[in-house]
C-alpha positions as CSV (number, residue, x, y, z in Angstrom):
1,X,-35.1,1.0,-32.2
2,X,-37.3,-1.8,-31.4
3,X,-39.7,-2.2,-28.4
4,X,-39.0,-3.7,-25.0
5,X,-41.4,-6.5,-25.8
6,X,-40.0,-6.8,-29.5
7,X,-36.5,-7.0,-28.2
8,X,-37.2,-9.8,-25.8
9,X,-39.1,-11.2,-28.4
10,X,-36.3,-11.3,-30.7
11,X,-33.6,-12.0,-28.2
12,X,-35.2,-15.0,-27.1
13,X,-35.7,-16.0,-30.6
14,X,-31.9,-15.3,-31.3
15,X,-30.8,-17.7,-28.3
16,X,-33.3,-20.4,-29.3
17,X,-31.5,-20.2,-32.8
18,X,-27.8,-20.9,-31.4
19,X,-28.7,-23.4,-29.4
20,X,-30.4,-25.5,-32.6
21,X,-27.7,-24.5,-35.0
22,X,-24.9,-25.6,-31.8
23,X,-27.0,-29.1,-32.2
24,X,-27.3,-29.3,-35.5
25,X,-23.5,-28.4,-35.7
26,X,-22.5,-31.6,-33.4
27,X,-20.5,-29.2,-31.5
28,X,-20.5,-30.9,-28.2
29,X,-21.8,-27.7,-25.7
30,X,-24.1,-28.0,-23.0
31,X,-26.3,-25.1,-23.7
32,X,-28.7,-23.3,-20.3
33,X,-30.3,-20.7,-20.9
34,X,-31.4,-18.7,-17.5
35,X,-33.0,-15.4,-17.1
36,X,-31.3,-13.1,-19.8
37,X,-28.3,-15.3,-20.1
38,X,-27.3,-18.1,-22.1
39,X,-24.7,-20.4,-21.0
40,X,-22.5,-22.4,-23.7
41,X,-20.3,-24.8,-21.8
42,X,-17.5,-26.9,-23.5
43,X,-16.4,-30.4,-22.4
44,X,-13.5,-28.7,-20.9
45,X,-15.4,-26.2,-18.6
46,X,-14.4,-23.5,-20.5
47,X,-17.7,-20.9,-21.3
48,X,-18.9,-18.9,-23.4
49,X,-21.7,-16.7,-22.3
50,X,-24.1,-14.6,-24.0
51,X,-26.4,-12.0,-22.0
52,X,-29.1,-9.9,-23.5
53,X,-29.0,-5.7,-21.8
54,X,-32.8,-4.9,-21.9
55,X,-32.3,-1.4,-21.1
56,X,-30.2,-0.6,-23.9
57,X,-31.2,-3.2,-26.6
58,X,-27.5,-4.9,-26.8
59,X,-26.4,-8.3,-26.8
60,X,-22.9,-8.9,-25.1
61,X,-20.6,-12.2,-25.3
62,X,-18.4,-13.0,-22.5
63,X,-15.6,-15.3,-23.8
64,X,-11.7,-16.1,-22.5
65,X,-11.1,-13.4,-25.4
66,X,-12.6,-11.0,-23.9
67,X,-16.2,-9.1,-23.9
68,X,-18.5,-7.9,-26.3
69,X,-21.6,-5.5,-27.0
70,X,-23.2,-5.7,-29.7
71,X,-26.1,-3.0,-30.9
72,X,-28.6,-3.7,-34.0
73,X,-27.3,-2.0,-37.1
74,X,-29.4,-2.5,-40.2
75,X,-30.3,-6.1,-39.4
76,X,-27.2,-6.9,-37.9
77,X,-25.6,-7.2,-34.1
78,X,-22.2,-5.0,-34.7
79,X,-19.9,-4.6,-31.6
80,X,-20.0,-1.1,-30.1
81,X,-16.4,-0.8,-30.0
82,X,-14.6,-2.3,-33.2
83,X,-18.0,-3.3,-35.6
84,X,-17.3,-6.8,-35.5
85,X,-20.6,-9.0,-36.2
86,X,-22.3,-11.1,-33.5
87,X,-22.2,-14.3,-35.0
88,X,-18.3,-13.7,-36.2
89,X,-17.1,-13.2,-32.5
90,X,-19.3,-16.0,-31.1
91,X,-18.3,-18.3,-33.7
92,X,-14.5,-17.7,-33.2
93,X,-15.3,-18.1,-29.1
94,X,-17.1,-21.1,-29.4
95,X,-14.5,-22.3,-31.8
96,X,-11.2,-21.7,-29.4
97,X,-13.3,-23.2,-26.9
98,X,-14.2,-26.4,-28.7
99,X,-10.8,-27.1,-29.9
100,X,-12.2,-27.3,-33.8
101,X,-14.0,-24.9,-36.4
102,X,-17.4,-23.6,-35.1
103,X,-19.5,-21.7,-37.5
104,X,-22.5,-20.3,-36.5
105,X,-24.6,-18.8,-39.8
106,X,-26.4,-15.4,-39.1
107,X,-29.6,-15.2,-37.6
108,X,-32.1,-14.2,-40.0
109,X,-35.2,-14.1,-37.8
């Protein structure tokens, strides 16, 4: 398990990281990211947001789909409830949101 500071750390890093792949991408999302929240707003209003839970180290993705926390498995954010990856569910959210194929690669850092 990683530190508070480390998981802030690496939290911030991982938001930084979808914002620059959502612009590299071209995927047309306004992107705000606020406290421990980042907001990814389509053109149609629709959102997708992603929230980091300090006190127990998870990421969780709110999307019309539903919602999602994720813990760190060996490297990788797997959903608490079904072991979905992070970057699979947030992909498929950002894509039903923006109408076309989003594909967000996994986060290395």
């Amino acid at each position: 398990m990683m530190t508070e500071s480390e998981f802030l750390r690496h939290s911030d890093a991982l938001f930084a990281y979808i914002e620059d792949q959502i612009d590299e991408g071209g995927w047309d999302f306004d992107c705000r990211f606020s406290g421990n929240v980042l907001t990814l707003e389509a053109d149609d209003g629709s959102q997708i947001i992603v929230n980091r839970h300090t006190p127990n180290q998870e990421l969780w993705i709110a999307a019309k789909s539903g919602g999602y926390h994720f813990a760190e498995q060996g490297g990788q954010w797997i959903a608490t409830r079904d072991g979905s990856e992070f970057f699979a569910v947030l992909s498929t959210a950002l894509s039903a949101a923006a109408g076309e194929e989003v594909a967000i690669a996994p986060f290395a850092g």
